[in-house]
C-alpha positions as CSV (number, residue, x, y, z in Angstrom):
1,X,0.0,0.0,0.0
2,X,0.9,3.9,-0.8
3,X,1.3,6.4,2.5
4,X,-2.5,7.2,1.7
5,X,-3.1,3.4,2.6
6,X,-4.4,3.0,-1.3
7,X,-3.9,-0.5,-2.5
8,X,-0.7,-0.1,-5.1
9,X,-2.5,-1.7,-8.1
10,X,-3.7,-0.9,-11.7
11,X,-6.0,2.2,-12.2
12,X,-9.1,0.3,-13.1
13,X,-8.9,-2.2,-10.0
14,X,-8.4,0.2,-7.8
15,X,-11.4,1.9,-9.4
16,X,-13.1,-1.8,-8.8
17,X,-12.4,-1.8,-4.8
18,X,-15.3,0.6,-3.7
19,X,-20.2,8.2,3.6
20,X,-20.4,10.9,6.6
21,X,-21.8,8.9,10.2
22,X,-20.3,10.5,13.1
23,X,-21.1,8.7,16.0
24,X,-20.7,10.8,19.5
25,X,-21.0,8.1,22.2
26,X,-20.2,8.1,25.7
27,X,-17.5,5.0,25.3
28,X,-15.9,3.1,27.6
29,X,-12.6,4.7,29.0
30,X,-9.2,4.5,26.7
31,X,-7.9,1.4,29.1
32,X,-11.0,-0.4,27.7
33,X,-9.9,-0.9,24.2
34,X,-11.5,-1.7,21.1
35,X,-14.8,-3.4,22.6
36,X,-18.0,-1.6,23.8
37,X,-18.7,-2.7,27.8
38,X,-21.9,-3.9,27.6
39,X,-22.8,-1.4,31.0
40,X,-21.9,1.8,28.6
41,X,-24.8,4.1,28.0
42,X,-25.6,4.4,24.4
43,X,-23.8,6.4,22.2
44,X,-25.1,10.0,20.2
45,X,-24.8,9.1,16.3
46,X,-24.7,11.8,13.9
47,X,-25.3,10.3,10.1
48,X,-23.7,12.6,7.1
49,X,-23.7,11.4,3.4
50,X,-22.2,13.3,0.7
51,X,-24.5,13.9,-2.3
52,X,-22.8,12.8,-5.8
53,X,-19.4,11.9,-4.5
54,X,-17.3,8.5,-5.4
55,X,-14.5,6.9,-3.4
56,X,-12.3,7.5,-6.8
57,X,-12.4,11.7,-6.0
58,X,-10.9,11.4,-2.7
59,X,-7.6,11.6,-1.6
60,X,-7.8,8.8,1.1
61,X,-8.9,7.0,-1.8
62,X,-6.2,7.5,-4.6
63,X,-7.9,10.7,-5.8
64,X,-5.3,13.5,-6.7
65,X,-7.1,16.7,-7.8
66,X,-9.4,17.3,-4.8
67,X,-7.7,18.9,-1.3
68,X,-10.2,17.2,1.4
69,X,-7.8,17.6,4.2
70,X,-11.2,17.0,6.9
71,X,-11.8,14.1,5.6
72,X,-8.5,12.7,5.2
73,X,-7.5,13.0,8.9
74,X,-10.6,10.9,9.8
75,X,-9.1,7.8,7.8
76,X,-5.7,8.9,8.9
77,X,-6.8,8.4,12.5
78,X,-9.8,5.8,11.9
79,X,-10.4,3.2,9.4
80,X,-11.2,2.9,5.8
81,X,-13.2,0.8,4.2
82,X,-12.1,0.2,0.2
83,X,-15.4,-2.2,-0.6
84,X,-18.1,-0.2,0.2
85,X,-20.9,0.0,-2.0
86,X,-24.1,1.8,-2.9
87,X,-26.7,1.5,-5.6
88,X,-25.7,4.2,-8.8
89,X,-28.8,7.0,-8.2
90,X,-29.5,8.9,-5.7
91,X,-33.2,7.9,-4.0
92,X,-33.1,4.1,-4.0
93,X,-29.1,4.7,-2.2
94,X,-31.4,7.2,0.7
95,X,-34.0,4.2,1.3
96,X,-31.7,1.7,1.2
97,X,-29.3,3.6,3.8
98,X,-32.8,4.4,6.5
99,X,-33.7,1.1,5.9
100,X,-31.6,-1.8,5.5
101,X,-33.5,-2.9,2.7
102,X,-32.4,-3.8,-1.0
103,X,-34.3,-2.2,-4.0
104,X,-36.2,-5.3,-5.1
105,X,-37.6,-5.6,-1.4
106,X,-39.1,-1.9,-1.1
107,X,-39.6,-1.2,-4.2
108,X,-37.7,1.5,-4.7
109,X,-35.1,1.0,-7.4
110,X,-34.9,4.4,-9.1
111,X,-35.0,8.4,-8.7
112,X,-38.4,9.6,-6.9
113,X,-39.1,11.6,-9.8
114,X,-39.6,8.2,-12.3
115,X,-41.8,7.0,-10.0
116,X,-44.3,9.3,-9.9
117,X,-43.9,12.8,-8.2
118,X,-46.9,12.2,-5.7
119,X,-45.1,8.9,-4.1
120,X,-43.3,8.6,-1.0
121,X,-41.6,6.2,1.2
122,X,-44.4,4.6,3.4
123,X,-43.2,5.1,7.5
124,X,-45.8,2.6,8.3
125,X,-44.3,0.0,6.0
126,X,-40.6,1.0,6.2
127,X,-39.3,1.4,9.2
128,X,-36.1,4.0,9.5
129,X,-33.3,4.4,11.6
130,X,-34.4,7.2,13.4
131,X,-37.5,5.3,14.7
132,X,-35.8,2.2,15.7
133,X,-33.4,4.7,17.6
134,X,-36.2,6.3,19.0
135,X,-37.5,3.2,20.9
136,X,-34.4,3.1,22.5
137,X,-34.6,6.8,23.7
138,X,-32.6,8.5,21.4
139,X,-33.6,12.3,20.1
140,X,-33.4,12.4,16.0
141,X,-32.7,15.2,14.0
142,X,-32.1,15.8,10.4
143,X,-30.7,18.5,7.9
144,X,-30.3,18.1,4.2
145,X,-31.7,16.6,1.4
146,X,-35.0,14.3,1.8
147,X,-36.4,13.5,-1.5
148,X,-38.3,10.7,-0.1
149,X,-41.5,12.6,-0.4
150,X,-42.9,15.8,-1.7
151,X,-42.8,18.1,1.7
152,X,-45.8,20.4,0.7
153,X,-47.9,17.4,0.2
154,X,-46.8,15.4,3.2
155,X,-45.9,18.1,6.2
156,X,-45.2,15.6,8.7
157,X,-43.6,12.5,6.7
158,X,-40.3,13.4,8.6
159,X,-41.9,13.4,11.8
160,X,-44.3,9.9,10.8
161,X,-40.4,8.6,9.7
162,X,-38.9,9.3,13.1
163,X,-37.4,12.5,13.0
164,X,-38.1,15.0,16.1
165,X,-36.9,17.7,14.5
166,X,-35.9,18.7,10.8
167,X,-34.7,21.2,8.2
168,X,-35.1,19.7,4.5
169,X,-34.5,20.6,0.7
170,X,-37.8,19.6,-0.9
171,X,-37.0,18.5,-5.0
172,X,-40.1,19.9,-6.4
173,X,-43.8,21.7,-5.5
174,X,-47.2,21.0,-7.1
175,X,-45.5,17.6,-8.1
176,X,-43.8,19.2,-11.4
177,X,-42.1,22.5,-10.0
178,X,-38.4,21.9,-9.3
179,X,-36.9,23.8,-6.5
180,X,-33.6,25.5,-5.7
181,X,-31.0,23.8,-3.0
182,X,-28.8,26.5,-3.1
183,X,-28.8,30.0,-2.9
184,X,-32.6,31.1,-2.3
185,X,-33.3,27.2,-1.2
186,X,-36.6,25.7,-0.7
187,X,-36.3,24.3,2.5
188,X,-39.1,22.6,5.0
189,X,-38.3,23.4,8.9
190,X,-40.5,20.5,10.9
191,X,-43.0,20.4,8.7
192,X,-43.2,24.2,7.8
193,X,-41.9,26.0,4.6
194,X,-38.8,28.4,5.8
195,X,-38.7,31.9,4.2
196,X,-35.1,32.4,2.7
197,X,-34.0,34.4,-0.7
198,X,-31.3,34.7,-2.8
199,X,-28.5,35.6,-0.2
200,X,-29.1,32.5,1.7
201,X,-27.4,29.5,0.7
202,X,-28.8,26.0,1.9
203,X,-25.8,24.2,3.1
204,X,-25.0,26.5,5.5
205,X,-28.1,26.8,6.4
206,X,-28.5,23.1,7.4
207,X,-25.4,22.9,9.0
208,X,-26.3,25.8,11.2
209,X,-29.2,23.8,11.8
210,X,-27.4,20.6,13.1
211,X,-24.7,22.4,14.9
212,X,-27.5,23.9,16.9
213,X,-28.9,20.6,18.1
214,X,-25.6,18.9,18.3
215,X,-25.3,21.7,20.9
216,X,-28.4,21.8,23.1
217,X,-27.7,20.3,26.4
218,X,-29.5,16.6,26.7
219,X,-29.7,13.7,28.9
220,X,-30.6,11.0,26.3
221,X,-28.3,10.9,23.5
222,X,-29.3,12.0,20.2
223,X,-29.5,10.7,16.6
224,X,-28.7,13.4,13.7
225,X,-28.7,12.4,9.7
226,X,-26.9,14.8,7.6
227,X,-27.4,14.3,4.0
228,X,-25.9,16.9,2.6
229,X,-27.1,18.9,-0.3
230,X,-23.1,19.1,-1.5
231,X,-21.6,18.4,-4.3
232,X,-24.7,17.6,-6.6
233,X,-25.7,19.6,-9.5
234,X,-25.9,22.7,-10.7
235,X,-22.3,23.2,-10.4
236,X,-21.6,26.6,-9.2
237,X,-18.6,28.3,-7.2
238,X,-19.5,28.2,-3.4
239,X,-19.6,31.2,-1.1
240,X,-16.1,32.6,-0.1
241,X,-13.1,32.4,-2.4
242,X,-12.0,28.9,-3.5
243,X,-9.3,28.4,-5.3
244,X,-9.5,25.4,-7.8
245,X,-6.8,23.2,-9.7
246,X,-9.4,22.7,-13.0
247,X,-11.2,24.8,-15.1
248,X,-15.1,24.9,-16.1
249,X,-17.9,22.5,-14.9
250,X,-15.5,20.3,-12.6
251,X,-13.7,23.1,-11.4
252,X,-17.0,24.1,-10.1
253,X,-17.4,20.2,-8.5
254,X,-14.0,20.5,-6.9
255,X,-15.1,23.6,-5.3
256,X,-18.4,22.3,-4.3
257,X,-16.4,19.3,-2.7
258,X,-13.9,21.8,-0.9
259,X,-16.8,24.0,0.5
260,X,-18.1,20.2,1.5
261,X,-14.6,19.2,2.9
262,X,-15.1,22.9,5.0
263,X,-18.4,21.9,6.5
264,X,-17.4,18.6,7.8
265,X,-14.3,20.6,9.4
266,X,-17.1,22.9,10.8
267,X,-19.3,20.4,12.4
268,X,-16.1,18.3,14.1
269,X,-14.6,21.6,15.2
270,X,-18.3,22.1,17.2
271,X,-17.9,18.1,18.8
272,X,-14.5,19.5,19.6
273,X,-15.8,22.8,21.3
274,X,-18.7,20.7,23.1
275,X,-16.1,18.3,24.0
276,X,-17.7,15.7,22.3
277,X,-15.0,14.8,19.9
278,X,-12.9,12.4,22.4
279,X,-16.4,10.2,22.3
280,X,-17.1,10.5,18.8
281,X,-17.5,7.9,15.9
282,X,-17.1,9.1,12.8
283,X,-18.4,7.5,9.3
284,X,-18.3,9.1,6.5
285,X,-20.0,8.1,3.3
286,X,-21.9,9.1,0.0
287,X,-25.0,7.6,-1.9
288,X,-23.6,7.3,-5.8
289,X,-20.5,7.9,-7.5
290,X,-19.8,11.2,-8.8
291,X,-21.9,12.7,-11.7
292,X,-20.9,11.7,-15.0
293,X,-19.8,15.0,-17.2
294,X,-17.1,15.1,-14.0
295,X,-13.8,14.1,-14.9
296,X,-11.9,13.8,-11.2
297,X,-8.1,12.9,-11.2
298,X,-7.5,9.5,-10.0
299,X,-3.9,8.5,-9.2
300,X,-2.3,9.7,-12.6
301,X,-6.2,9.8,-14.7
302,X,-9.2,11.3,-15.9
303,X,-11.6,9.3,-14.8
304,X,-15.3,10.3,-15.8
305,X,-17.9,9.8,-13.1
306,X,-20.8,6.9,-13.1
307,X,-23.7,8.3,-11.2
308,X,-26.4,5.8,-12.8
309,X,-24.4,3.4,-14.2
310,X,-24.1,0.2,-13.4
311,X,-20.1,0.3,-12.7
312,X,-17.7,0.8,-10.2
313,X,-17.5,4.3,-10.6
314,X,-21.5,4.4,-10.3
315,X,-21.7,2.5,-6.6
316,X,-18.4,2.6,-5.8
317,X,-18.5,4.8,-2.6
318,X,-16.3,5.8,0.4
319,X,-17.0,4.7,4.2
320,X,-14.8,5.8,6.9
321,X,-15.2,5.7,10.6
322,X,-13.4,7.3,13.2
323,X,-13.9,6.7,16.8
324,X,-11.3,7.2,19.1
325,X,-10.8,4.9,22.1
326,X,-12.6,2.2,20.1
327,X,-11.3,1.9,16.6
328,X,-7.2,2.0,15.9
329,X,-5.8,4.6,13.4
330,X,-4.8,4.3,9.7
331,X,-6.7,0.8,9.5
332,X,-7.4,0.3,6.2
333,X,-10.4,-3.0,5.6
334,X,-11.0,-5.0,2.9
335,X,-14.2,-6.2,4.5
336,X,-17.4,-5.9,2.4
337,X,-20.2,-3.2,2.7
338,X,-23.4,-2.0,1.1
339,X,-25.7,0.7,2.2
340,X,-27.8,-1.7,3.8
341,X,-25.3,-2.6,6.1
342,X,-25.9,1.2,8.1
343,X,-29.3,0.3,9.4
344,X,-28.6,-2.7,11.3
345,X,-25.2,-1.0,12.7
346,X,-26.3,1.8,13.7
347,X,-29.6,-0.2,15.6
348,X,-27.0,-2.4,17.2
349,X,-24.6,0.4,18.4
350,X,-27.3,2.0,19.8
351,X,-28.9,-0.4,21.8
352,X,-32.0,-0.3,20.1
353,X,-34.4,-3.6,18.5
354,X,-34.6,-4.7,15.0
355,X,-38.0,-4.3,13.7
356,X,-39.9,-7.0,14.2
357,X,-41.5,-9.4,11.3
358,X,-39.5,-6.5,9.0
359,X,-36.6,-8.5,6.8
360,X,-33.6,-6.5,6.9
361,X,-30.9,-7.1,4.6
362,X,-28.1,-5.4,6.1
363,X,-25.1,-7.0,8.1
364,X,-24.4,-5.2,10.9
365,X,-20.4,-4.0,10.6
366,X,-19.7,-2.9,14.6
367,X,-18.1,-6.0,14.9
368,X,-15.2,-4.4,12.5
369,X,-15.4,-0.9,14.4
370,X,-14.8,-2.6,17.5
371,X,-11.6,-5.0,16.4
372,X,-13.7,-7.9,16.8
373,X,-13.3,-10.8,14.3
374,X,-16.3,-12.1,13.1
375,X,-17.6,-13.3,9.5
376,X,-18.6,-10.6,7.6
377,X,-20.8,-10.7,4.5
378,X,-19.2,-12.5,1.3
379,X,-21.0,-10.6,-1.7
380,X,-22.5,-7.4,-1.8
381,X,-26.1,-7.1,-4.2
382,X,-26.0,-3.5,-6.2
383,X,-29.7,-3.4,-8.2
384,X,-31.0,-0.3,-10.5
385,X,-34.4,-0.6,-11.8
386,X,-34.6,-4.5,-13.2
387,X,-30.4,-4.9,-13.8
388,X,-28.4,-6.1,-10.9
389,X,-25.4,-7.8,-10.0
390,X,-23.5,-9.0,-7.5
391,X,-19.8,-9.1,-6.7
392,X,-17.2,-9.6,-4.1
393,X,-13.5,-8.6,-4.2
394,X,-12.4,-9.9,-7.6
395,X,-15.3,-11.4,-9.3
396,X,-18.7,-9.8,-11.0
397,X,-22.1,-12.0,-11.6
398,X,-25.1,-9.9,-13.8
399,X,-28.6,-10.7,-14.3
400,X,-27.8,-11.9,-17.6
401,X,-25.2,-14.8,-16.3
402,X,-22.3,-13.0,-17.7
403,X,-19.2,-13.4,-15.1
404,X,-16.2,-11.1,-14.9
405,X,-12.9,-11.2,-13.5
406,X,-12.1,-7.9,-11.7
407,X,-8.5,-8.3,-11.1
408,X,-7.4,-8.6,-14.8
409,X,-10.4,-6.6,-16.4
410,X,-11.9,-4.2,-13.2
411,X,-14.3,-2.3,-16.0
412,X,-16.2,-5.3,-16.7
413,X,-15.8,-5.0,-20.5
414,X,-15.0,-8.5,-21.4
415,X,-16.9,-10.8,-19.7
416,X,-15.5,-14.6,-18.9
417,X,-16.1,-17.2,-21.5
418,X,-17.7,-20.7,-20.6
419,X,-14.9,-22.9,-20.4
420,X,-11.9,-20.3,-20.7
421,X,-9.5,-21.5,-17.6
422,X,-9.2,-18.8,-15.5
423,X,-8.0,-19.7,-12.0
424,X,-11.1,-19.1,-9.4
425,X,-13.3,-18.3,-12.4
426,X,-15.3,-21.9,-12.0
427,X,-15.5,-21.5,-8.2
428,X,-16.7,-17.9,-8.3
429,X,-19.4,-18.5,-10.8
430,X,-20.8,-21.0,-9.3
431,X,-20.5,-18.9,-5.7
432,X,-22.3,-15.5,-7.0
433,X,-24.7,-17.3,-8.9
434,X,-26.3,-18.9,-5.6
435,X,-25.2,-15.6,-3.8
436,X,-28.0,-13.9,-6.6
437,X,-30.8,-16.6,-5.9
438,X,-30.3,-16.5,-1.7
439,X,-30.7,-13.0,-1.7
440,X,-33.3,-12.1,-3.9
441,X,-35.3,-15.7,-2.7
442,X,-34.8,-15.1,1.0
């Protein structure tokens, strides 16, 4: 591995090997390790996820031509997951994040918008994070982007999803109307339309939002989701004065990721402030890869983006947790994760029940946080609309039955030929192929 801690390998596996959470607990003491006494009191969990970003534009991740020096010191002083993976569009990524649940299960495989403007994610029938959390006494909070429901139509659908509290971009009005996320945003505060104009820009106006609760004094600990509005489209230049490395429409993204990189910064130097930061976890994470008219630099390459592709580049996403006391620095983990995985986590750090006669697909990953060595999942599932695959490490199983070999060919452009000897190839096939049928069967 490089001093970044980036697998030395070709350009396109790296691209193959695939959010942020921040977790303010009260842990166990430093003398107590890497495990969680089963007497601590639960900790607070603060969920962000970048909007557009993939693993391939950051520099923990091998990425060259974005400065994200937040974000860096989190894997530099916490661990870094390099197969972590989401589905390629936005919406199905934000159900599947709340609630454990694959695409195929809920039904939601594709951006709101496709599925009719007037639709939104059921509460009653999918249950989040924030109400499992909830049962277990936590406060919730969110700031962000929703798009899991039209706000104007449905006042209270983050309060019916769990949320006490609330400060949300809605996509569109009247169903058709699209709305603005940036400057003169069209935001929802619990349940009510906030008046802003064209001096106000939403990000910070959500972050001011979450710093505020992260800072009112509590006795139960508190949930907070952070789904930033950053770095989607419309590219623009961010307030303040940003200098960039690349011209044009990605010179515009880098920005947008900087100003992003800034916020994070922001919100850890208010943990710090509130002393919270010594009992924080931190996971960091995004809900697609980066759009696909950005070129980010990658190592020594262009390399286009694949926001709603099925690719790497399309799910391939970051995860990185910090949390001192409890995980080691500069770990790096080859372990397997989807999206899914959060719900179960999160429900498990937090002491709180699954949902009963609800099937999650999620593996919980606090066993990895914690040092602990226990079997982790062995293929991750990656679905948009009716196409799916699934894939570990080195190997790639589609719908269609085609098989590739990610270590020799990590683009997936020549699939492997029925009897061409490939060592593993047999054995892999025959693994992912049953790996598809358990998990869309069970």
């Amino acid at each position: 591995m490089n001093g970044n801690g980036v697998p030395n390998m070709p350009l396109s596996s790296a691209l193959r090997t695939g959010m942020i959470l921040i977790i303010l607990g009260f842990v166990a003491k430093p003398e107590s390790a890497l495990a969680l006494p089963k007497e601590s009191a639960p900790p607070n969990i603060l969920l962000i996820m970048a909007d557009d970003l993939g693993a391939e534009a950051l520099t923990s991740y091998g990425g060259t031509g974005i400065e994200t020096p937040n974000i860096d010191k989190l894997a530099e002083t916490g661990i870094r997951f390099r197969y972590c993976f989401s589905t390629p569009i936005c919406t199905p990524s934000r159900v599947q994040i709340l609630t454990g649940r694959y695409p195929f299960r809920t039904g939601w495989d594709d951006m709101l918008k496709y599925k009719g403007a007037d639709r939104y994610l059921d509460p009653t029938k999918e249950i989040s994070i924030a109400t499992q959390l909830k049962k277990a006494g936590y406060e919730t909070a969110i700031a962000g982007k929703w798009q899991l429901a039209q706000l104007d139509k449905h006042p209270t659908h983050l309060a019916d999803s769990g949320f006490d509290r609330s400060l949300c971009w809605t996509w569109c009005i009247d169903e058709t109307v699209p709305t603005r996320r940036y400057h003169g945003p069209s935001l929802y505060e619990n349940g009510k339309p906030k008046i802003t104009d064209m001096t106000d820009y939403g990000p910070d106006h959500c972050l001011a939002f979450l710093t505020n609760f992260i800072k009112t004094k509590r006795s139960a600990p508190f949930f907070a989701y952070y789904p930033m509005i950053l770095p989607h489209s419309p590219f623009h230049e961010p307030p303040g004065s940003i200098k960039t490395k690349t011209p044009g429409k990605s010179g515009h993204y880098e920005a947008m990721v900087i100003y992003l990189d800034r916020s994070i910064g922001r919100l850890l130097k208010t943990l710090e402030e509130e002393k919270l930061d010594k009992n924080t976890l931190v996971i960091f994470c995004a809900d697609n890869g980066c759009p696909t008219e950005i070129e980010t630099k990658f190592q020594d390459k262009e390399i286009p983006g694949g926001k709603g592709l099925m690719s790497t580049t399309g799910a391939w996403v970051p995860l990185i947790a910090n949390w001192p006391g409890v995980i080691k620095e500069k770990q790096v983990t080859s372990t397997l994760v989807d999206l899914s995985d959060m719900f179960p986590t999160l429900v498990e750090i937090g002491g709180a029940p699954l949902p009963e006669g609800v099937k999650i697909d999620g593996m919980s990953f606090a066993s990895v946080l914690r040092g602990e060595k226990k079997p982790g999942r062995s293929y991750v599932y990656v679905q948009m609309l009716e196409d799916y695959y699934v894939r570990d490490q080195d190997w790639q199983f589609t719908k269609d039955g085609n098989l590739f070999d990610l270590r020799e060919d990590p683009f997936s452009t020549k699939p492997v030929r029925w009897g061409q000897k490939i060592k593993g190839a047999a054995r892999a096939r025959k693994m992912l192929r049953a790996a598809t049928q358990e998990c869309r069967e069970r």
